[in-house]
C-alpha positions as CSV (number, residue, x, y, z in Angstrom):
1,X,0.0,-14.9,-8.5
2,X,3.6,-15.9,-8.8
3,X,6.8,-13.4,-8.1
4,X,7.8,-13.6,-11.5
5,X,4.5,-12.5,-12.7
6,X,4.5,-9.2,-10.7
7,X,8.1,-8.8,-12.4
8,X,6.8,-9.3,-16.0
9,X,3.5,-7.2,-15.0
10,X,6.3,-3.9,-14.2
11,X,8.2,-4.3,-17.1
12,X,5.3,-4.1,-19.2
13,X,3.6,-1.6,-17.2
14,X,6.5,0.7,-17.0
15,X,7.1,0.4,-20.8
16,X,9.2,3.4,-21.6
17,X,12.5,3.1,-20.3
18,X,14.5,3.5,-23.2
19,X,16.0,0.6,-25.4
20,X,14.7,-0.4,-28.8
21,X,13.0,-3.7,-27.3
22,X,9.6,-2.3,-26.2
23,X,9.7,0.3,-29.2
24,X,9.7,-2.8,-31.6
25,X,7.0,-4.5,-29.6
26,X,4.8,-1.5,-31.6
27,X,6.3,-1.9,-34.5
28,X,4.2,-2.9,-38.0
29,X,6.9,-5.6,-38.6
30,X,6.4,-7.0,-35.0
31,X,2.9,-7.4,-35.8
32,X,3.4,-9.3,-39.0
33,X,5.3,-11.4,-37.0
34,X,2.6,-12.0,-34.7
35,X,0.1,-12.5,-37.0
36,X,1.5,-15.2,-38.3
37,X,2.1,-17.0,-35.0
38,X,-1.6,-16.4,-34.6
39,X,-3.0,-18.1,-37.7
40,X,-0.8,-20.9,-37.4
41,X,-1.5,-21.4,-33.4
42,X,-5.4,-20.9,-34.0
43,X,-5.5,-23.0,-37.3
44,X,-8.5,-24.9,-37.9
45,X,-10.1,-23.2,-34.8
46,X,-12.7,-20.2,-37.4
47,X,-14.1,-18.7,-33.9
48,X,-10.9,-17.4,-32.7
49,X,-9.5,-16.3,-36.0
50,X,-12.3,-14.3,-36.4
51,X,-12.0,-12.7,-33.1
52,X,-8.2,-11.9,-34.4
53,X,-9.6,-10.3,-37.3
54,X,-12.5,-8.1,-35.4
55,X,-9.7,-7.5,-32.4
56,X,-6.5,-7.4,-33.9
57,X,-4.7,-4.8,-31.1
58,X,-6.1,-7.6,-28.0
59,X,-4.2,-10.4,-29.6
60,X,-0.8,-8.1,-30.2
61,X,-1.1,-7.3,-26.7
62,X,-1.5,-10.6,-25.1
63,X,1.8,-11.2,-27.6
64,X,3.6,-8.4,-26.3
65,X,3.2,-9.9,-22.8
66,X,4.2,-12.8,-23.7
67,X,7.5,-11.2,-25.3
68,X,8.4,-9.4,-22.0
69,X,8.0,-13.5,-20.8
70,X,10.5,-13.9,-22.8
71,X,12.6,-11.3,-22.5
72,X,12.3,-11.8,-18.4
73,X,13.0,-15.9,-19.0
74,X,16.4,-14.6,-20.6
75,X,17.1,-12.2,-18.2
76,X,17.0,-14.8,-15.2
77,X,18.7,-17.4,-17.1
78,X,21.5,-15.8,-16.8
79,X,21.2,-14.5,-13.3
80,X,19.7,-17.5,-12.1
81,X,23.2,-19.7,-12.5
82,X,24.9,-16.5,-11.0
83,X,23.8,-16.5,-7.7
84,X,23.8,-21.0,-8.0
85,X,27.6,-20.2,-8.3
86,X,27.9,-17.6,-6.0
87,X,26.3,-20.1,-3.3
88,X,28.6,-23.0,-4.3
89,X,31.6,-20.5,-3.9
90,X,30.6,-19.4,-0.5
91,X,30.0,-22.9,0.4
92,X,33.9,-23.6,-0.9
93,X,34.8,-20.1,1.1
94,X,35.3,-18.2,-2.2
95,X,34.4,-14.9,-1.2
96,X,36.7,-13.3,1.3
97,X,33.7,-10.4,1.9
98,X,31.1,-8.1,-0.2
99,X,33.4,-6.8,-2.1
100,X,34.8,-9.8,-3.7
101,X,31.2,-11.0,-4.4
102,X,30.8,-7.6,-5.9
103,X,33.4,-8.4,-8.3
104,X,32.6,-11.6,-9.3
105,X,28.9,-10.3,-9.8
106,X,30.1,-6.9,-12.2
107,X,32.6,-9.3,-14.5
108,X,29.5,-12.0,-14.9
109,X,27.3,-9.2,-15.8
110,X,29.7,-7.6,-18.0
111,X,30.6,-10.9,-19.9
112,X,27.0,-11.6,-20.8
113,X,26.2,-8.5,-21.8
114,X,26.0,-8.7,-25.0
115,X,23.9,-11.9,-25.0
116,X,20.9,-11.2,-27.8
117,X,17.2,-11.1,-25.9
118,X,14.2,-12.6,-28.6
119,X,11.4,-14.2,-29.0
120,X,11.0,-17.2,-30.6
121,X,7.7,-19.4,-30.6
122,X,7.1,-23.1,-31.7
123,X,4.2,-24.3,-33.4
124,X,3.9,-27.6,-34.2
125,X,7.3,-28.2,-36.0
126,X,7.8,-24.5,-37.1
127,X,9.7,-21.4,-35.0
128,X,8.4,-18.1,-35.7
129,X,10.3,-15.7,-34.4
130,X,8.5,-13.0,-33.6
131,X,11.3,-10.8,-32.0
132,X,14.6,-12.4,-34.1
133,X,18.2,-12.2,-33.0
134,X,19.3,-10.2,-35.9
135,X,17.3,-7.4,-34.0
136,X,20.3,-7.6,-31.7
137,X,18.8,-6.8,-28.6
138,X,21.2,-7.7,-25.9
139,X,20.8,-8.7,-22.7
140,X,22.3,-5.5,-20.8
141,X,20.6,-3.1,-22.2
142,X,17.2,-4.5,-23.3
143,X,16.8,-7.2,-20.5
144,X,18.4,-5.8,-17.1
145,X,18.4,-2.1,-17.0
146,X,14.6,-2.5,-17.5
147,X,14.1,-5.0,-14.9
148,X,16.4,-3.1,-12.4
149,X,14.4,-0.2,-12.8
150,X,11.1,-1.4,-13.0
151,X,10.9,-4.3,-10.4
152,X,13.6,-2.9,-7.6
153,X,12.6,0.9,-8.2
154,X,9.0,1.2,-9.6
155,X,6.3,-1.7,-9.7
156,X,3.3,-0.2,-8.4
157,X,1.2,0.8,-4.8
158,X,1.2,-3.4,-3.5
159,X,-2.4,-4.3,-3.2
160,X,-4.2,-5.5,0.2
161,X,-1.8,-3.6,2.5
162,X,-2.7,0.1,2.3
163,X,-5.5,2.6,0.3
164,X,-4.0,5.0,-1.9
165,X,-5.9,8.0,-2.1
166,X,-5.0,9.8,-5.5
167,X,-6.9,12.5,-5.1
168,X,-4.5,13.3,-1.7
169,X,-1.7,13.0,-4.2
170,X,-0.4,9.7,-2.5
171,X,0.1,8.7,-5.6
172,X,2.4,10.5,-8.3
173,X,0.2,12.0,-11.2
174,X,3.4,11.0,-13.0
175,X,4.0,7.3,-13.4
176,X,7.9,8.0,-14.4
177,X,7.8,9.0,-10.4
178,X,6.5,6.1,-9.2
179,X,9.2,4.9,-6.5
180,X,7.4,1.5,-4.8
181,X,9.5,-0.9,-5.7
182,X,11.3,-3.8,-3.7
183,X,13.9,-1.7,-2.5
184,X,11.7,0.6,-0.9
185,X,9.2,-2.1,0.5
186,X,8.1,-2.4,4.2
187,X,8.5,-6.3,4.7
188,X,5.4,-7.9,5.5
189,X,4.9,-11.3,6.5
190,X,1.6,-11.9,5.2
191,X,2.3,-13.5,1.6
192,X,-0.5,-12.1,0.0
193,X,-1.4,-11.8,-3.3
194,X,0.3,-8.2,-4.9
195,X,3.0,-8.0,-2.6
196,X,6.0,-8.9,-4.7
197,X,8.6,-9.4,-1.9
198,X,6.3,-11.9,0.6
199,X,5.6,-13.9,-2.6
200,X,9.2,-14.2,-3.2
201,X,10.0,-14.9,0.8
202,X,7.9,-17.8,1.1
203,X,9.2,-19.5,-1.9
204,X,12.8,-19.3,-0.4
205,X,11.3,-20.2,3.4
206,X,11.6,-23.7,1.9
207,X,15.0,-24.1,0.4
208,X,17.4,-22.0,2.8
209,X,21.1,-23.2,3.7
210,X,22.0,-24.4,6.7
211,X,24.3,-21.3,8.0
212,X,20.9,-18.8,7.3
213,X,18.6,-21.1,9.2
214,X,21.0,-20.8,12.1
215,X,21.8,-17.3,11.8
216,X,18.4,-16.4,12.1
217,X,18.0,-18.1,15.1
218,X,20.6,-16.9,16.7
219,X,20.6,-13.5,16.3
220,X,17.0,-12.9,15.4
221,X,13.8,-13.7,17.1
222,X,13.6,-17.0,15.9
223,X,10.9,-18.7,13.4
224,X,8.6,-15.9,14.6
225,X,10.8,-13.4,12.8
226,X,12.2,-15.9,10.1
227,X,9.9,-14.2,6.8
228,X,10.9,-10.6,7.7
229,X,14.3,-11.4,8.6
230,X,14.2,-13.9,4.9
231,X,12.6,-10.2,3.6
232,X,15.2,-8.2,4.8
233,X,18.7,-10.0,3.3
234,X,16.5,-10.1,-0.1
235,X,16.5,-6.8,0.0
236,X,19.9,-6.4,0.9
237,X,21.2,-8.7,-1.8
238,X,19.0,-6.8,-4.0
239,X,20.8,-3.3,-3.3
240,X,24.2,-5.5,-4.4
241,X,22.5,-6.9,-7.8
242,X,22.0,-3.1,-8.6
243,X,24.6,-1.8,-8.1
244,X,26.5,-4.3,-10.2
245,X,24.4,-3.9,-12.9
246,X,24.9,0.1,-12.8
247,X,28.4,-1.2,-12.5
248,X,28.2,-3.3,-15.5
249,X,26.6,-0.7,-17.7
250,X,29.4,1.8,-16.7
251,X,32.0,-0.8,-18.3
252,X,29.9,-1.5,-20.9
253,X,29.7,2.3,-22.0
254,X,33.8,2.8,-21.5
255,X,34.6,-0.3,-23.5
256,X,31.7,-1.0,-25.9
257,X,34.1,-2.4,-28.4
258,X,34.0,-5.3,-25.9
259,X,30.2,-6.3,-26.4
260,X,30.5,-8.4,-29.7
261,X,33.7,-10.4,-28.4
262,X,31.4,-11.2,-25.2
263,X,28.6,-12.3,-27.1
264,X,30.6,-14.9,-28.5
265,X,31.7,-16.3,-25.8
266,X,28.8,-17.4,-23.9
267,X,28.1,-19.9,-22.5
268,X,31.3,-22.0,-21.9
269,X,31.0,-25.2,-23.9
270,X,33.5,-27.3,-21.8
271,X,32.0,-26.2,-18.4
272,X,30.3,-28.6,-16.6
273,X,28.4,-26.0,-14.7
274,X,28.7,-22.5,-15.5
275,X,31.5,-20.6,-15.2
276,X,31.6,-17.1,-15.7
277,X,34.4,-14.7,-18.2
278,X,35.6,-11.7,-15.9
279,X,37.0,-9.2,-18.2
280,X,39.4,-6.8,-16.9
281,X,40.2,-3.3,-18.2
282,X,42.4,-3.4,-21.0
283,X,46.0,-2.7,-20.4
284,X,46.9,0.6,-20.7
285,X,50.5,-0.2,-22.5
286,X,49.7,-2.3,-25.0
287,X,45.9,-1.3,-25.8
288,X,45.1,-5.6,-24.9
289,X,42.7,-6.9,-23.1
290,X,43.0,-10.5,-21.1
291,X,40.1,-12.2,-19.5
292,X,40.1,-15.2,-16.5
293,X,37.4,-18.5,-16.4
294,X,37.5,-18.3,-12.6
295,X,41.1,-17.7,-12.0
296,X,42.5,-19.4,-15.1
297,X,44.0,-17.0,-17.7
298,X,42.2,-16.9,-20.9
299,X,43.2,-14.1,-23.9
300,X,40.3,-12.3,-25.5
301,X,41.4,-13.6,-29.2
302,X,40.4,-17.4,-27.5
303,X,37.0,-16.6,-26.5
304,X,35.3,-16.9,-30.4
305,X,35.9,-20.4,-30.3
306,X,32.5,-20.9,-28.6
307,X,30.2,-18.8,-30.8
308,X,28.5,-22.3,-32.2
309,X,27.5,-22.9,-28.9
310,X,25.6,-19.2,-28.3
C-alpha cells in the first residue's frame, strides 16, 4: 500500500468535513455523471453492465474514490512544485530561517487558492466530467482543509503496531474525535503496511540531500537512527504545512474578493519552472492590492493575462 493511498483512504473515510465537494459526490446529478462514464468505459463488455444495473451504489462508490484520486492528485500538484522550490531556494540560500519559509509557503497557498478541484475522465476520445469546473470547487477549501485535517489530524488506529480494544474505549465512539493522525504518530522504523509515516520515510531514505545525510550523521546516531530521525523532520515540516494552510485560510476569509483574481493567475505561463504569486495585504490608503513573482513587482490588474493558460 502506497502513502498516498492511506491519504485518499482518510479523506474518504473522514467524509464530512464541510465543503460542497463530498456533498456533491452524493448528489443525483453526480450520479448521472457517473453513469455515463460507466456505460461508455464498460461498452461492449454485457457482464459488467449488468452488474451496474443490479449494483448501482458499488460502482458510485468505487467512482467517488476515484474522485477524492482526483481531488488528492490536484491537491499535490500544487504542493508538490512548492516544496521542489523551496529546496532549490535553500540550496541558492533563499531562506534566512523558518519564518521566511513560512512566508513563502502562506503567499503560495494563498495564490492558488482559488484553483478549481474536478474530475474529469477520458474514454477513448471523449472527457466526461464527472465533477466539472463550473462546480467551482477550489483548491483551498475543497482540496487542503480536508487533507490537513484528515491525514495530519485523523486517519485512523495504524494497523500491525498496537490492538485497540473498543470496548476499553481506546477508541472514540465518535469518529469526529479521532486524533491519530501524522502529527500525533510515534515514529517507527518498521515500514509496514498501515503505517502512513514509515511508508512515506522509506520512499524519501532514497532521494535525500546531501546536508540531511550529513546532519544525521553527525548529530544523530547514524544510519541506525536515519528512518526515525527521516520520521521526525516529516513531522516537523508537517506542523509548518499546517499552519500555513490555517494561515492561508485566515487570508482567504479577510480578503475573499481576492480568490477569483488568483484563480486567474495560475500557473505562470512564462516561467520556466514554477514560480509562485505572493499577495500582500492591500494597502490600507488607497484600498490596492500589489503582488511580487519572487521579488519582482507585479500589480493585481496584470495577473488576468494568464487565465488561457489555467
Amino acid at each position: 500500500m502506497e502513502f498516498a493511498e492511506e491519504c485518499m483512504r482518510a479523506m474518504l473515510w473522514h467524509q464530512d468535513m464541510g465543503g460542497r465537494f463530498n456533498d456533491f459526490l452524493y448528489t443525483d446529478e453526480y450520479k448521472a455523471n457517473c453513469d455515463r462514464a460507466i456505460k461508455a468505459y464498460f461498452k461492449g463488455n454485457p457482464l459488467m453492465l449488468g452488474l451496474h444495473k443490479l449494483f448501482p451504489e458499488m460502482f458510485y462508490e468505487k467512482c467517488r474514490e476515484l474522485s477524492y484520486y482526483s481531488n488528492l492528485g490536484l491537491f499535490w500538484e500544487v504542493m508538490a512544485p512548492v516544496f521542489f522550490e523551496m529546496s532549490d531556494m535553500y540550496d541558492e540560500g533563499g531562506f534566512a530561517g523558518v519564518p521566511a519559509a513560512m512566508d513563502f509557503l502562506v503567499n503560495g497557498i494563498f495564490a492558488v487558492a482559488g484553483r478549481p478541484i474536478y474530475h474529469h475522465v477520458y474514454i477513448g476520445d471523449e472527457c466526461f466530467e464527472l465533477i466539472p469546473k463550473s462546480k467551482a470547487f477550489t483548491w483551498l477549501y475543497e482540496a487542503a482543509l480536508p487533507y490537513v485535517e484528515a491525514v495530519f489530524y485523523r486517519t485512523s488506529p495504524f494497523r500491525g503496531t498496537k490492538s485497540y480494544n473498543a470496548q476499553a474505549h481506546e477508541v472514540p465512539a465518535d469518529q469526529n474525535d479521532f486524533h491519530y493522525g501524522i502529527l500525533y504518530a510515534d515514529v517507527f522504523p518498521v515500514g509496514s503496511a498501515g503505517i502512513p509515516p514509515t511508508l512515506l520515510m522509506q520512499d524519501m531514505l532514497h532521494f535525500l540531500p546531501q546536508y540531511l545525510l550529513d546532519y544525521y550523521q553527525d548529530y544523530c546516531r547514524g544510519e541506525d537512527d536515519m528512518l526515525i530521525q527521516l520520521g521526525v523532520t516529516f513531522q516537523r515540516s508537517m506542523y509548518n504545512v499546517t499552519s500555513a494552510v490555517i494561515q492561508a485560510l485566515r487570508a482567504a476569509l479577510l480578503y475573499p474578493w481576492m480568490i477569483p483574481i488568483l484563480a486567474t493567475a495560475w500557473p505562470i505561463a512564462s516561467s520556466s519552472k514554477p514560480r509562485w504569486i505572493a499577495f500582500c495585504a492591500p494597502k490600507l490608503a488607497s484600498g490596492r492590492c500589489s503582488a511580487r513573482i519572487i521579488g519582482k513587482p507585479v500589480h493585481s490588474s496584470k495577473l488576468a493575462i494568464h487565465s488561457s493558460k489555467f
